[in-house]
C-alpha positions, -999 to 999 in steps of 0.1 A, spaced: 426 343 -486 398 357 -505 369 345 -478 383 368 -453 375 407 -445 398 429 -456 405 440 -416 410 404 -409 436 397 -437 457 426 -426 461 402 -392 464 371 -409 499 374 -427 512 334 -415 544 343 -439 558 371 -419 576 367 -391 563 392 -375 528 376 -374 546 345 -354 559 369 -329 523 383 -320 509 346 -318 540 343 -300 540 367 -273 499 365 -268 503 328 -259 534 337 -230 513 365 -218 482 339 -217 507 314 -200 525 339 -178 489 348 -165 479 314 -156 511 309 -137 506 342 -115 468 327 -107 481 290 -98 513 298 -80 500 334 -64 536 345 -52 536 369 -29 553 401 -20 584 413 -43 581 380 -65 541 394 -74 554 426 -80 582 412 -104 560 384 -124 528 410 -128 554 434 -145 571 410 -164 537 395 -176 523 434 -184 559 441 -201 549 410 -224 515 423 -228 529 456 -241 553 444 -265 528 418 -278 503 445 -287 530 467 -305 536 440 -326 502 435 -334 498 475 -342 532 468 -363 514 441 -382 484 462 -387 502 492 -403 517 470 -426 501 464 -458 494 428 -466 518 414 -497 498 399 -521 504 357 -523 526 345 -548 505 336 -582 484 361 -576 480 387 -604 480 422 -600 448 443 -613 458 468 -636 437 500 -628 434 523 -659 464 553 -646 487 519 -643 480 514 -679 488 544 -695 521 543 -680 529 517 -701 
């Protein structure tokens, strides 16, 4: 994925799991959200379902700071550019 920024490519990583668990818990908190607006529970059930939904929010955003600090692995086929200090190991 030459075509996107370097910022962007350490978010798009489709063949780590990891990446499917952030798209995974983003569209639950999105879902969770629109429940909570259409149903609008009241009293302890509120309480319950907002943390629930802000738990899922949390966890989904860790993720995505786990995915960041990861570096992304190159794809397979792709070669690796020698700089010079690699070379002179050799």
């Amino acid at each position: 994925m030459h075509f996107l920024a370097p910022s962007v490519q350490r978010l798009w990583q489709p063949r780590k799991p990891l990446f499917w668990l952030v798209i995974t818990f983003n569209v639950l908190s999105s879902a969770m959200a629109w429940v909570l607006h259409l149903a609008k529970p009241e009293g302890v059930l509120l309480v319950m379902l907002t943390l629930l939904a802000l738990t899922n929010t949390g966890v989904g955003w860790w993720l995505l700071w786990r995915l960041w600090k990861e570096t992304p692995t190159p794809p397979t086929g792709e070669k690796h550019v020698q700089s010079p200090v690699d070379q002179q190991d050799r």
